[in-house]
N, CA, C and O atoms as a CHARMM CRD file, in Angstrom:
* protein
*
  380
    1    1 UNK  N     35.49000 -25.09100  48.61900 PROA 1      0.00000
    2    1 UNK  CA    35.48900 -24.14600  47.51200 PROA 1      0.00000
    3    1 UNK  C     36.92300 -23.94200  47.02700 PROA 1      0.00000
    4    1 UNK  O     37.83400 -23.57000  47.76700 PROA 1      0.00000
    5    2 UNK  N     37.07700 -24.26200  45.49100 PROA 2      0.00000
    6    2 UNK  CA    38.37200 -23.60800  45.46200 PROA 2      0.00000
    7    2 UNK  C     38.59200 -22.49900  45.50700 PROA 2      0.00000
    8    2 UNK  O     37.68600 -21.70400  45.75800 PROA 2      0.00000
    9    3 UNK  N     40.03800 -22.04100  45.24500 PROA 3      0.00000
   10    3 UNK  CA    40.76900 -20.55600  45.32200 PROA 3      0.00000
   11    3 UNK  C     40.71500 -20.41500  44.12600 PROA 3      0.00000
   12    3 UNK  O     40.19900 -21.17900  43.31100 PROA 3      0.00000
   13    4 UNK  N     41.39000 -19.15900  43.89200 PROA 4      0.00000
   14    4 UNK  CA    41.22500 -18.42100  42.24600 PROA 4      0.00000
   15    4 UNK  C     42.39900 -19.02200  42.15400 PROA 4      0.00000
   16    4 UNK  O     42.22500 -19.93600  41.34800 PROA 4      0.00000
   17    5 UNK  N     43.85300 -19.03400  42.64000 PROA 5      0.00000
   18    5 UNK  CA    44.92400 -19.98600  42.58200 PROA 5      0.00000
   19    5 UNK  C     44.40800 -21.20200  42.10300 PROA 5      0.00000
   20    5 UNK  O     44.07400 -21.11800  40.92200 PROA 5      0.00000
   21    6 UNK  N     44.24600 -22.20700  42.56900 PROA 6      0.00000
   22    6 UNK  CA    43.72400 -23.27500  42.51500 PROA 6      0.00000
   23    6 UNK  C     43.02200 -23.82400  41.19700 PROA 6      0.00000
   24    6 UNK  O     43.30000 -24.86700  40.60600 PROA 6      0.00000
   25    7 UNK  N     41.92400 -22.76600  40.82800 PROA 7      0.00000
   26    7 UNK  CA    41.37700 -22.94500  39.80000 PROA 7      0.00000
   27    7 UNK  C     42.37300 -22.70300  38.62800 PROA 7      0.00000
   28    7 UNK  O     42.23000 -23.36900  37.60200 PROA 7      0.00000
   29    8 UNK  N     43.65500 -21.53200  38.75100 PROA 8      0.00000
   30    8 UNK  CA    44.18800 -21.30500  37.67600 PROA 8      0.00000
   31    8 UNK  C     45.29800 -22.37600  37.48700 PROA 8      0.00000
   32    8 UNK  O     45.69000 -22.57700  36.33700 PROA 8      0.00000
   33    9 UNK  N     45.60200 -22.77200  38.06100 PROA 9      0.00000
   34    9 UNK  CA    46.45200 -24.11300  38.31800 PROA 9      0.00000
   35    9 UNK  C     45.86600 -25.51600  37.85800 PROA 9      0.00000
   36    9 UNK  O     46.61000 -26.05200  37.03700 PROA 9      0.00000
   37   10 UNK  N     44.90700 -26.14000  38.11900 PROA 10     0.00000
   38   10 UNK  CA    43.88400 -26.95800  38.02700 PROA 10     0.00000
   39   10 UNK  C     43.96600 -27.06600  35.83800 PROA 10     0.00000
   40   10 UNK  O     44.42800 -27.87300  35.03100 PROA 10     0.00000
   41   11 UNK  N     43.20600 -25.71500  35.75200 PROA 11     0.00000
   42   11 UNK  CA    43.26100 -25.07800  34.75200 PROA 11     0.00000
   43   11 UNK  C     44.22700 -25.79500  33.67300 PROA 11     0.00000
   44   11 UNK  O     43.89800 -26.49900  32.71900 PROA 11     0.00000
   45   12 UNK  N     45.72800 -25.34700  34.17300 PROA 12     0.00000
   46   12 UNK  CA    46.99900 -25.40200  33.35900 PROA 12     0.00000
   47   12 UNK  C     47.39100 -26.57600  33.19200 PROA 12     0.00000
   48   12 UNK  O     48.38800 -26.70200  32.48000 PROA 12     0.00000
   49   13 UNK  N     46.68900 -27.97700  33.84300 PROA 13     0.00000
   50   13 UNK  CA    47.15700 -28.98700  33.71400 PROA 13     0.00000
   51   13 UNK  C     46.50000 -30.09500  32.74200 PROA 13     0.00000
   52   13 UNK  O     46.77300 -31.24800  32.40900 PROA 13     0.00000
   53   14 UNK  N     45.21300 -28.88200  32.38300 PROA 14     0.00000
   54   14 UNK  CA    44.49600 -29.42300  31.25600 PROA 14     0.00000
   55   14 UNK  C     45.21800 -29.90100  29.89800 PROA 14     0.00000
   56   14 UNK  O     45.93100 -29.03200  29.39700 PROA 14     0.00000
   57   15 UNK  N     45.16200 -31.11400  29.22500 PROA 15     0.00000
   58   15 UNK  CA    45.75700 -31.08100  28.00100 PROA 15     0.00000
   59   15 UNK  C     44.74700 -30.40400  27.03200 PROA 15     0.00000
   60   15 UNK  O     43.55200 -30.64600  26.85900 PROA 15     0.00000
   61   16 UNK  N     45.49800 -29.56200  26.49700 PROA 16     0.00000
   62   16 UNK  CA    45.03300 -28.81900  25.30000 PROA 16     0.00000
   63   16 UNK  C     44.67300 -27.52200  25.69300 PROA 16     0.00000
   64   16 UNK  O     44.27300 -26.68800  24.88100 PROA 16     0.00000
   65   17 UNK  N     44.83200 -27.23800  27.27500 PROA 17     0.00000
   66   17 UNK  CA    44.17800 -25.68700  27.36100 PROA 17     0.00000
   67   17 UNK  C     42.89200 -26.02400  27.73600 PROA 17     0.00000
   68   17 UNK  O     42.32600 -27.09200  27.50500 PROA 17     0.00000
   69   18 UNK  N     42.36700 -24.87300  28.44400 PROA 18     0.00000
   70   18 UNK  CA    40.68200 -24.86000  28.43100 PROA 18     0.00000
   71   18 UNK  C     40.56600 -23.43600  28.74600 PROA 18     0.00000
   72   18 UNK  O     41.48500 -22.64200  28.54600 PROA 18     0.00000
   73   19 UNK  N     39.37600 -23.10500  29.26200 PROA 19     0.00000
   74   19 UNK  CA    39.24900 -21.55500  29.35200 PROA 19     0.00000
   75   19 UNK  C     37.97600 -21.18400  30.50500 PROA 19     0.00000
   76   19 UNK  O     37.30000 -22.14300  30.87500 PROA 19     0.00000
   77   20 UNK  N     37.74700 -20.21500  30.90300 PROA 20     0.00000
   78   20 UNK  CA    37.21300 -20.10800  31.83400 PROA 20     0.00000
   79   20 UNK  C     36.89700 -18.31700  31.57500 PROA 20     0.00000
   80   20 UNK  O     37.67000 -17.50300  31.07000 PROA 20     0.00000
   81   21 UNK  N     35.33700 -18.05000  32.17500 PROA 21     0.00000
   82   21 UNK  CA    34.71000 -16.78500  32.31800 PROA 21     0.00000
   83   21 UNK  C     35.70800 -16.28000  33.19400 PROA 21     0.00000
   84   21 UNK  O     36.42200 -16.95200  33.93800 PROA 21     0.00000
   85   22 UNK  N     35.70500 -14.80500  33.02300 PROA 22     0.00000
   86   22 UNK  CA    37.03900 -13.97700  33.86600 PROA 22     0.00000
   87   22 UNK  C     36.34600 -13.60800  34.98400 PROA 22     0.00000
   88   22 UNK  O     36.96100 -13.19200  35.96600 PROA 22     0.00000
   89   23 UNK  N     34.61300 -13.73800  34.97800 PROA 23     0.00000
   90   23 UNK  CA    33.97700 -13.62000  36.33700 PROA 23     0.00000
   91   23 UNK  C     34.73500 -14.51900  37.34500 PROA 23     0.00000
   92   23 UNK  O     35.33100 -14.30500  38.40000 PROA 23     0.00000
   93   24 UNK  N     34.56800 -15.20900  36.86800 PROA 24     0.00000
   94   24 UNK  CA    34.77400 -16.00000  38.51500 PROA 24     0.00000
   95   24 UNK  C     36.28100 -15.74100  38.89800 PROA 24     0.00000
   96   24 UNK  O     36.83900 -16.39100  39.78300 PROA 24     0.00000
   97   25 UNK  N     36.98100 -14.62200  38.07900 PROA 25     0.00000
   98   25 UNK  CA    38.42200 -14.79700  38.84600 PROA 25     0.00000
   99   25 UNK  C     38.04000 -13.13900  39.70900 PROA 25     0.00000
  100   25 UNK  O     38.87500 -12.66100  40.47700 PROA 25     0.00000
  101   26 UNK  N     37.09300 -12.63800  39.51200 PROA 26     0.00000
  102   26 UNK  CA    36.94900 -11.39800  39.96100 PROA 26     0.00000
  103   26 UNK  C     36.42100 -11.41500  41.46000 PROA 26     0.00000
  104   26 UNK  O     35.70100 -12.29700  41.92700 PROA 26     0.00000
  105   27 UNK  N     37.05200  -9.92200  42.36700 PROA 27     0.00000
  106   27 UNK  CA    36.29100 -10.20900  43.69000 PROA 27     0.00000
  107   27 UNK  C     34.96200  -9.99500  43.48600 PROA 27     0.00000
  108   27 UNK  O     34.35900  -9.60400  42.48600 PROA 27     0.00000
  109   28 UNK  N     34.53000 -10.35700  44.74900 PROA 28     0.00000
  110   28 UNK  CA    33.22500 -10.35400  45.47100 PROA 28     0.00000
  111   28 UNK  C     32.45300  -8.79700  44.39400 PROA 28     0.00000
  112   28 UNK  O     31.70300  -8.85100  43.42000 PROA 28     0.00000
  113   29 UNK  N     33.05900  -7.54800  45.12300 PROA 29     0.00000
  114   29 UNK  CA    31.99200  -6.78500  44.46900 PROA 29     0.00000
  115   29 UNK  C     31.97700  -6.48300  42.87200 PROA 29     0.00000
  116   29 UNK  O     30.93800  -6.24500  42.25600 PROA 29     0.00000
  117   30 UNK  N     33.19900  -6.52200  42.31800 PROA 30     0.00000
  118   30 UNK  CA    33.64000  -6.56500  40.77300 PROA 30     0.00000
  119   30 UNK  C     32.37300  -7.52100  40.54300 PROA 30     0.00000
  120   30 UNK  O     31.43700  -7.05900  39.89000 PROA 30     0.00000
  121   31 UNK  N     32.30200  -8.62900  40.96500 PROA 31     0.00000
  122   31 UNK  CA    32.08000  -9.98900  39.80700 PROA 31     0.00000
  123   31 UNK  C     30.66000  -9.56100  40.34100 PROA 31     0.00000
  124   31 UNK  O     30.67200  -8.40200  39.92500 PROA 31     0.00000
  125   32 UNK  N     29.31900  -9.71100  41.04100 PROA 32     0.00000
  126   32 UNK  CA    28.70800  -8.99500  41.41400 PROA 32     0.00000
  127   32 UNK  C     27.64900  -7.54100  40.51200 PROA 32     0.00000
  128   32 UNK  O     26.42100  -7.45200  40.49700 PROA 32     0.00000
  129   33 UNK  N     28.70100  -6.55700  39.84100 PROA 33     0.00000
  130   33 UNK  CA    28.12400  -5.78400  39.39500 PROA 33     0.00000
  131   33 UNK  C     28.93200  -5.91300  37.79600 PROA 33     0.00000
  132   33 UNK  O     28.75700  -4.90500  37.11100 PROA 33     0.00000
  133   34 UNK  N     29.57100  -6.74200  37.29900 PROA 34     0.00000
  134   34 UNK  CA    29.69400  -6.88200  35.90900 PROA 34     0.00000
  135   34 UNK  C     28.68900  -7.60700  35.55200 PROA 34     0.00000
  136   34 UNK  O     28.20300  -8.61800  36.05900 PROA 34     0.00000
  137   35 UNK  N     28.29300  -6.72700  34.21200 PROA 35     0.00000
  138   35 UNK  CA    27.05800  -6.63000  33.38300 PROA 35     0.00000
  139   35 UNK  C     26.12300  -6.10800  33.73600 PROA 35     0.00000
  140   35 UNK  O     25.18900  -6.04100  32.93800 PROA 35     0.00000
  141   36 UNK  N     25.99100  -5.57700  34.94000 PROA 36     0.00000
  142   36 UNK  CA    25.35800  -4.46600  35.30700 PROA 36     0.00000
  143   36 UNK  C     25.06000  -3.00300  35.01700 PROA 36     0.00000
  144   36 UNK  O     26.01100  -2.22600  34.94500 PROA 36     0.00000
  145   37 UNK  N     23.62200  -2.49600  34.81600 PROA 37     0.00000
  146   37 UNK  CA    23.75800  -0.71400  34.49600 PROA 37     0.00000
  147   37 UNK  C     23.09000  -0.11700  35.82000 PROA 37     0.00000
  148   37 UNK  O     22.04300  -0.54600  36.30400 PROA 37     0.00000
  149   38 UNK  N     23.54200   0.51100  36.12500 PROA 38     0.00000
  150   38 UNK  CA    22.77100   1.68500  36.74400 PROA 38     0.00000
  151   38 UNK  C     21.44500   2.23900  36.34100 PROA 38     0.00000
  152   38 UNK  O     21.32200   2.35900  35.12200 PROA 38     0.00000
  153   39 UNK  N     20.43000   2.60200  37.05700 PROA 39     0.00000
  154   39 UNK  CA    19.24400   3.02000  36.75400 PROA 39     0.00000
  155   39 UNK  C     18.64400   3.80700  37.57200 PROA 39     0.00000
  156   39 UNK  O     17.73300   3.58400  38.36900 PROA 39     0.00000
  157   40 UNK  N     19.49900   5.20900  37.20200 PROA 40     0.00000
  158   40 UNK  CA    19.19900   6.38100  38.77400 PROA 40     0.00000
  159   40 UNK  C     17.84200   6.18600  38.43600 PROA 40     0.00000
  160   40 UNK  O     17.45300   5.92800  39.57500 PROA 40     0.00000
  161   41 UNK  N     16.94800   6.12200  37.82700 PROA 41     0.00000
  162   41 UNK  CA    15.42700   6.82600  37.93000 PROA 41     0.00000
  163   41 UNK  C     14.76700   6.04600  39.28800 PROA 41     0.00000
  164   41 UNK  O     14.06800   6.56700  40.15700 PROA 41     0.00000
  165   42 UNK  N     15.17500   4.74800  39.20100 PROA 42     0.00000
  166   42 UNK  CA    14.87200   4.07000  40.17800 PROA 42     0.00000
  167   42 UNK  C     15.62700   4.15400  41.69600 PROA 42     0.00000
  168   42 UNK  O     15.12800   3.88900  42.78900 PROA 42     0.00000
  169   43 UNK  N     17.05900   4.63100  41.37200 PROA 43     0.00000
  170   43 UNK  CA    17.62700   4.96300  42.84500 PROA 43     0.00000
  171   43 UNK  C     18.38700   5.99800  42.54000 PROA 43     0.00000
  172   43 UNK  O     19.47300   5.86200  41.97600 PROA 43     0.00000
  173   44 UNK  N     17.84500   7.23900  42.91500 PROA 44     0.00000
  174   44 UNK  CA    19.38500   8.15900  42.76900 PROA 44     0.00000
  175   44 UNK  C     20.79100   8.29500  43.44200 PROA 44     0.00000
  176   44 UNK  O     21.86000   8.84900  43.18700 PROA 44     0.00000
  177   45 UNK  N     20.28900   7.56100  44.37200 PROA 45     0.00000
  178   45 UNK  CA    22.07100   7.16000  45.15300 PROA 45     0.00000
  179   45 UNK  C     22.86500   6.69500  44.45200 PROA 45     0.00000
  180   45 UNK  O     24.03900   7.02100  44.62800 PROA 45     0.00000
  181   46 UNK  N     22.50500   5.71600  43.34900 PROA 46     0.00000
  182   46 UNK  CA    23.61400   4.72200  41.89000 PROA 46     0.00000
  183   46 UNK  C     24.45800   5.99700  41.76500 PROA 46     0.00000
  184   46 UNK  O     25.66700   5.93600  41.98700 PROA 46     0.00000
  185   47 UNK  N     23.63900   7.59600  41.28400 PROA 47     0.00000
  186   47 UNK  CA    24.22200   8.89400  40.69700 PROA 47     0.00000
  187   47 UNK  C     25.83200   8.61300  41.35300 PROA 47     0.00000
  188   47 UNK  O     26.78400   8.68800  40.57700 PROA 47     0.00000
  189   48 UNK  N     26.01800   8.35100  42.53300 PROA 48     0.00000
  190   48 UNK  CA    27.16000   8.52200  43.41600 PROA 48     0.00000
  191   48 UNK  C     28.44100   7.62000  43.27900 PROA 48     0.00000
  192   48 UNK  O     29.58100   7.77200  43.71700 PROA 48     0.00000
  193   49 UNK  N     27.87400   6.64800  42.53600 PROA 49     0.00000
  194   49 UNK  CA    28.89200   5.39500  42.55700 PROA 49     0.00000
  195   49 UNK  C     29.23700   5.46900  40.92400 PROA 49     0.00000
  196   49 UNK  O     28.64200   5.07600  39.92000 PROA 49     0.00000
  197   50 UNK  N     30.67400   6.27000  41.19500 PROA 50     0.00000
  198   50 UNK  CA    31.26100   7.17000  40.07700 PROA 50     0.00000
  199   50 UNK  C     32.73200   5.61100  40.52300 PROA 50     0.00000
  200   50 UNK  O     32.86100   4.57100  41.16900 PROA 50     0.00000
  201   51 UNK  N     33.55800   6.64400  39.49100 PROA 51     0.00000
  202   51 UNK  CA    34.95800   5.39700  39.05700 PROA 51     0.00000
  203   51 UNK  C     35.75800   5.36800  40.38000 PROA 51     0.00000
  204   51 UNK  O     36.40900   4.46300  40.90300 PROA 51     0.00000
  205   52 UNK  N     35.44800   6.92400  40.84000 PROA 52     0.00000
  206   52 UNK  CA    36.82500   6.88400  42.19200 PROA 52     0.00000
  207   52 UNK  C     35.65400   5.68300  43.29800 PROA 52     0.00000
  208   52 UNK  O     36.30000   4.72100  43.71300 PROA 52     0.00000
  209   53 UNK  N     34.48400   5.68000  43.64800 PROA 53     0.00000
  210   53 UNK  CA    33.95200   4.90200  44.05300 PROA 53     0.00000
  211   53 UNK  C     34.40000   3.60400  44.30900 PROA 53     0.00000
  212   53 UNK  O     34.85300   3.01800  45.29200 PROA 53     0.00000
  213   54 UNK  N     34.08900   3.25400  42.88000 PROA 54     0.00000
  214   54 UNK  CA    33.98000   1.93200  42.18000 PROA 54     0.00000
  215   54 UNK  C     36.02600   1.47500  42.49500 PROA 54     0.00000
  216   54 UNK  O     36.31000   0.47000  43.14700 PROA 54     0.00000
  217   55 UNK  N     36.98300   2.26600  41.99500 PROA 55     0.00000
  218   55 UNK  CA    37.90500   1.77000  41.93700 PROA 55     0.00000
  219   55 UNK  C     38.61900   1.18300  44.07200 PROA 55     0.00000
  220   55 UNK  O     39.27100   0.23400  44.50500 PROA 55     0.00000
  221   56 UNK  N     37.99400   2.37300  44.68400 PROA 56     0.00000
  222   56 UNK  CA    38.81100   2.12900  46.04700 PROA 56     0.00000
  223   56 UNK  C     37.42900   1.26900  47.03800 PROA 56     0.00000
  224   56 UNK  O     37.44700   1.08500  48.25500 PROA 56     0.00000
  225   57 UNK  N     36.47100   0.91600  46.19700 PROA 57     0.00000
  226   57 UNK  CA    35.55400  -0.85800  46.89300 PROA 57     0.00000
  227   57 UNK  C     35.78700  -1.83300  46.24900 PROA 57     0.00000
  228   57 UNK  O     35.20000  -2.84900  46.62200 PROA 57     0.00000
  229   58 UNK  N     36.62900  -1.94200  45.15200 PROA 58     0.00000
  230   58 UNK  CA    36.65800  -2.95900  44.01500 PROA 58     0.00000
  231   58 UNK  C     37.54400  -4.04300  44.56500 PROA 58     0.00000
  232   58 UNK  O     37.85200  -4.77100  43.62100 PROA 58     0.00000
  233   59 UNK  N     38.08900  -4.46300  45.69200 PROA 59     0.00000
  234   59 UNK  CA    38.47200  -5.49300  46.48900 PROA 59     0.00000
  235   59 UNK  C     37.49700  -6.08300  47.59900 PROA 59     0.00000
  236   59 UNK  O     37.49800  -7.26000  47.95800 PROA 59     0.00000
  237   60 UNK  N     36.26000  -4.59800  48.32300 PROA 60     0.00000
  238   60 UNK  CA    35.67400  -5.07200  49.62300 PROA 60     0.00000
  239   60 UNK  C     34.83100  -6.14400  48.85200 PROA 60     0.00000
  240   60 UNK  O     34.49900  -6.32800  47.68100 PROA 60     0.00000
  241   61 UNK  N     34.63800  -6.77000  50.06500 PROA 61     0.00000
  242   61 UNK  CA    33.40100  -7.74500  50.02700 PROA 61     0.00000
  243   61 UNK  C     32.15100  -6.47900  50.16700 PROA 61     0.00000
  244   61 UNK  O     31.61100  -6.16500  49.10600 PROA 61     0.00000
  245   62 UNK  N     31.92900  -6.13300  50.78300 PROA 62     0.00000
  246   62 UNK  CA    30.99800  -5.01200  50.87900 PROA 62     0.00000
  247   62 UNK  C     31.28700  -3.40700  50.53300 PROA 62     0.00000
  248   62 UNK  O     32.34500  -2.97300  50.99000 PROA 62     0.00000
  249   63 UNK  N     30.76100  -2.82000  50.05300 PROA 63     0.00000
  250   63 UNK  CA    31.04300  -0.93100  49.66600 PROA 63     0.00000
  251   63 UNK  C     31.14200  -0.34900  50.76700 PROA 63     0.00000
  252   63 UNK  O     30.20100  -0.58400  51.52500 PROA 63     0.00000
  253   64 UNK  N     32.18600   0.55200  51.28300 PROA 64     0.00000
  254   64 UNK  CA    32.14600   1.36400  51.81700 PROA 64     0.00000
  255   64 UNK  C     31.70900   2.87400  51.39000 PROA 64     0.00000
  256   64 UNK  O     32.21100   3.63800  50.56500 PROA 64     0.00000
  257   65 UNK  N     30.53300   3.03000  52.29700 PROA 65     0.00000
  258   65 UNK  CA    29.78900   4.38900  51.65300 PROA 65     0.00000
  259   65 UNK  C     30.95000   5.61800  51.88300 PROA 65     0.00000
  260   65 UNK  O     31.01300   6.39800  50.93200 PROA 65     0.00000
  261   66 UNK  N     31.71600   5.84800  52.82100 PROA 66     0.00000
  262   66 UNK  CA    32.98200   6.34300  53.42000 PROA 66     0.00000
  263   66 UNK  C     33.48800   7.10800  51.50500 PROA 66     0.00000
  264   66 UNK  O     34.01500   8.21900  51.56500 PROA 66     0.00000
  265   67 UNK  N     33.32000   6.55000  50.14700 PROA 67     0.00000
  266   67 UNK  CA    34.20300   7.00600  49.77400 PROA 67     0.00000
  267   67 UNK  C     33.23900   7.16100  48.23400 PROA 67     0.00000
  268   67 UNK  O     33.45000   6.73500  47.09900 PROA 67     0.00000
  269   68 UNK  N     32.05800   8.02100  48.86200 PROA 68     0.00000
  270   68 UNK  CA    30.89200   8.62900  47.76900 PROA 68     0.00000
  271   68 UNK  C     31.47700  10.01400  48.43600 PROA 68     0.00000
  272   68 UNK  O     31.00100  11.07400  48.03100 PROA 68     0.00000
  273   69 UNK  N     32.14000  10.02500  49.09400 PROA 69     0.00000
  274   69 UNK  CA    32.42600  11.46900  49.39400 PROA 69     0.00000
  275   69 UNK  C     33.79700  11.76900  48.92600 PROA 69     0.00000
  276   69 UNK  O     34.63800  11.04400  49.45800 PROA 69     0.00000
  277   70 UNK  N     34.28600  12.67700  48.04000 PROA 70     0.00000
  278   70 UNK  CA    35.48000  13.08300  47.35500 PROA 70     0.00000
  279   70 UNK  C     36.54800  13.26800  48.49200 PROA 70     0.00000
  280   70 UNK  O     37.61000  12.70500  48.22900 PROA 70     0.00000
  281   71 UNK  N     36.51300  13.92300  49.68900 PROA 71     0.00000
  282   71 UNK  CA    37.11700  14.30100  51.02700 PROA 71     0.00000
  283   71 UNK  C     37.96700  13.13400  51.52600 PROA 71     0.00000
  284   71 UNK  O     39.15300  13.08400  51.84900 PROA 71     0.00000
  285   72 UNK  N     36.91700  12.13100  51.48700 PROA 72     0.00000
  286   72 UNK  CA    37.13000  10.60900  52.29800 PROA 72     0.00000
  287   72 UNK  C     37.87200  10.14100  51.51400 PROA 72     0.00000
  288   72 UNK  O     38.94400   9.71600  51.94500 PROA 72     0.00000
  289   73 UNK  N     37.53300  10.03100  49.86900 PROA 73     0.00000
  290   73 UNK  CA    38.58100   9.54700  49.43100 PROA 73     0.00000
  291   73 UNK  C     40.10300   9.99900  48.65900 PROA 73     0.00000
  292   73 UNK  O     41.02500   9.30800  48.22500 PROA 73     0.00000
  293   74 UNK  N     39.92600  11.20000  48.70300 PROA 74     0.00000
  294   74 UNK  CA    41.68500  11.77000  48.57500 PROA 74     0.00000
  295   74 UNK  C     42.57100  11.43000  50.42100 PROA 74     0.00000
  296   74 UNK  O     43.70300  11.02500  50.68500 PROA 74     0.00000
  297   75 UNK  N     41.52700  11.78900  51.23400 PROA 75     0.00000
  298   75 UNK  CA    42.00700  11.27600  52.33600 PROA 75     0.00000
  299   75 UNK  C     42.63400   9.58600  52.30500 PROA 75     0.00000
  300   75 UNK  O     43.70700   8.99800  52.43800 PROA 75     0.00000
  301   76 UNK  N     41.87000   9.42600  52.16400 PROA 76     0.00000
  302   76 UNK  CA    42.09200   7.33700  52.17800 PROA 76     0.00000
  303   76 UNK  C     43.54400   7.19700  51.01600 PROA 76     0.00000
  304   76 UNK  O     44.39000   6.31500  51.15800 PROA 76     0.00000
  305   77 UNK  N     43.59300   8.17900  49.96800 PROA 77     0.00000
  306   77 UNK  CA    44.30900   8.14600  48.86400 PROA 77     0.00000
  307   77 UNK  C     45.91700   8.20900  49.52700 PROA 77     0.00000
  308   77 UNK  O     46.86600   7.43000  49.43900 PROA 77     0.00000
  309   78 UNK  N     45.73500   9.48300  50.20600 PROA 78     0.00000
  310   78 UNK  CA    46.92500  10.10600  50.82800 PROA 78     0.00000
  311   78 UNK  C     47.61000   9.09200  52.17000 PROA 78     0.00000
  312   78 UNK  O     48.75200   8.65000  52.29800 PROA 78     0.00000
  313   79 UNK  N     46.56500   8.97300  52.93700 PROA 79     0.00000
  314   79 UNK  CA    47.22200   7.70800  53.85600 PROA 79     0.00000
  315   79 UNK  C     47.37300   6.31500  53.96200 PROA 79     0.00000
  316   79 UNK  O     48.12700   5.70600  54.72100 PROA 79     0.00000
  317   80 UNK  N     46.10000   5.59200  52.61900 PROA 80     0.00000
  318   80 UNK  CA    46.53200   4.40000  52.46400 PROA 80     0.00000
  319   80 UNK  C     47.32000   3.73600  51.27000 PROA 80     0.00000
  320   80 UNK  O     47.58200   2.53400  51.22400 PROA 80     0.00000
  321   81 UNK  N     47.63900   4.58800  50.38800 PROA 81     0.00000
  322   81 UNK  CA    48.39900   4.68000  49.17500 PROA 81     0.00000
  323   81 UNK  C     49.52300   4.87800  48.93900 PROA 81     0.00000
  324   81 UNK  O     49.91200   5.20700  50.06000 PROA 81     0.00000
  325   82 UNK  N     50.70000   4.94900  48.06700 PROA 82     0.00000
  326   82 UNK  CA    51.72400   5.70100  47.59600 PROA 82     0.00000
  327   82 UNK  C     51.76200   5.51000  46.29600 PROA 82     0.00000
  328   82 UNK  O     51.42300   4.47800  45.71700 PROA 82     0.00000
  329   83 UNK  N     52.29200   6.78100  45.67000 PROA 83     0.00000
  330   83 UNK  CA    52.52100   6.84400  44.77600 PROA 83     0.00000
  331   83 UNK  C     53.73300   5.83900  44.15400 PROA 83     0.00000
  332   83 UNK  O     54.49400   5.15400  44.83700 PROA 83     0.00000
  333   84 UNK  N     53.71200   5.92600  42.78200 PROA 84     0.00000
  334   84 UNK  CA    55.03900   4.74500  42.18000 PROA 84     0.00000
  335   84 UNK  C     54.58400   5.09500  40.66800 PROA 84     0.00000
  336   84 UNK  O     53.49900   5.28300  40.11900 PROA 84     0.00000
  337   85 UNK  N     56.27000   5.08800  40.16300 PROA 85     0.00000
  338   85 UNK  CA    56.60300   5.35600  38.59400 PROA 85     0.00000
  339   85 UNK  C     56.41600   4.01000  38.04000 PROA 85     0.00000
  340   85 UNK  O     56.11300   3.86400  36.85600 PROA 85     0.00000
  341   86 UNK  N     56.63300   2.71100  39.08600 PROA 86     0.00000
  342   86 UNK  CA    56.65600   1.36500  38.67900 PROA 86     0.00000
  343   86 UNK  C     55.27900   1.38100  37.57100 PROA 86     0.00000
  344   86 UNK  O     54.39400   2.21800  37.39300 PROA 86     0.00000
  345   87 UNK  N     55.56500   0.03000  36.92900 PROA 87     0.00000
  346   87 UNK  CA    54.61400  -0.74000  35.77700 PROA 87     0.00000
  347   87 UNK  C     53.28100  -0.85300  36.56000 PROA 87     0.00000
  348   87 UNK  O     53.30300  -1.65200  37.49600 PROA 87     0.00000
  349   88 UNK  N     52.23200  -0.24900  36.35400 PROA 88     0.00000
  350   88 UNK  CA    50.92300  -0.83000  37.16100 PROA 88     0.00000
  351   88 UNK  C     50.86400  -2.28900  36.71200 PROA 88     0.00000
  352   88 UNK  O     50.98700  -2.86300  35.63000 PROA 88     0.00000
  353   89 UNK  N     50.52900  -2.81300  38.49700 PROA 89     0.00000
  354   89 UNK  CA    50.23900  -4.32400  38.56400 PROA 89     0.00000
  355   89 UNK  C     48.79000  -4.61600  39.08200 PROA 89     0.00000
  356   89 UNK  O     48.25800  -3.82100  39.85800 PROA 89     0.00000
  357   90 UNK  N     48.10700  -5.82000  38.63400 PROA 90     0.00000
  358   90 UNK  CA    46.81700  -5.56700  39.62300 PROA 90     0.00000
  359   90 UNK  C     46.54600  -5.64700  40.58600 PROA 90     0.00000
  360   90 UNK  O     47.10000  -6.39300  41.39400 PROA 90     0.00000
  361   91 UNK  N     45.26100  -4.63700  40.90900 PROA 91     0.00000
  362   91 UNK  CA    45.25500  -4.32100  42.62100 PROA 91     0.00000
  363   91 UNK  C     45.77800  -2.39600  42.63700 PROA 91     0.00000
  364   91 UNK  O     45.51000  -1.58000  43.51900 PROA 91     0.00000
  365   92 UNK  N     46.40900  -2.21100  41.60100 PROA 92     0.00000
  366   92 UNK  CA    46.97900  -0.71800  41.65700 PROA 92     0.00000
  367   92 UNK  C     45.39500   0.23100  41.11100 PROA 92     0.00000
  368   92 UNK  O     44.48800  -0.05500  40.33100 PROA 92     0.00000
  369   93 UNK  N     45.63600   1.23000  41.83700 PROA 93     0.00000
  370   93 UNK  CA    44.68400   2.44600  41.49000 PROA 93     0.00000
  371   93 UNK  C     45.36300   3.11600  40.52600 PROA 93     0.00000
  372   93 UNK  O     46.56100   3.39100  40.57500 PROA 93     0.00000
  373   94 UNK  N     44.54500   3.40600  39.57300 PROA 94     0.00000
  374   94 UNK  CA    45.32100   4.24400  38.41500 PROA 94     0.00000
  375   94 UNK  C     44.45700   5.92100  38.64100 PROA 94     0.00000
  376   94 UNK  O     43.26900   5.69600  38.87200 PROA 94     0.00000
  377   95 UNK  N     44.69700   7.13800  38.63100 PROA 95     0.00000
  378   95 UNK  CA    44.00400   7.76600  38.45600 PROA 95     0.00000
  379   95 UNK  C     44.80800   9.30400  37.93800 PROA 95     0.00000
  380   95 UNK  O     44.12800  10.28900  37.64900 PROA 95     0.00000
């Protein structure tokens, strides 16, 4: 399988350019739930999977339920984070 490297490289050596869906440069759970809606009627747990959710699983391969709870995640915020005035790069939490 290639890498997302790989592919973007591969890519650049095309004459003339080519182009490629931005899915496949996305992780596991991003690429996964783009184009996706929610449909509490059918599950009301979706209700829970709000932006702070969505933004601190948006690397796992799998969701951690750990951070449907507001507590868990200012916690997780405070000890696995720091703040920075720097240029957001990707991979940064904006909030």
């Amino acid at each position: 399988m290639l890498t997302r490297s790989a592919i973007v490289e591969s890519m650049a050596k095309v004459p003339g350019g080519t182009s490629i869906n931005i899915s496949y440069l996305l992780p596991t759970f991003a690429r996964l739930r783009l184009y996706t809606y929610a449909n509490d009627n059918t599950d009301p747990a979706l209700t829970k999977e709000n932006c702070f959710w969505t933004a601190m699983n948006f690397f796992k391969e799998k969701p951690d339920a750990q951070f449907f709870s507001a507590k868990s995640t200012q916690q997780a915020l405070e000890t696995d984070y720091a703040k920075t005035r720097e240029h957001p790069v990707y991979g940064d939490l904006i909030f």
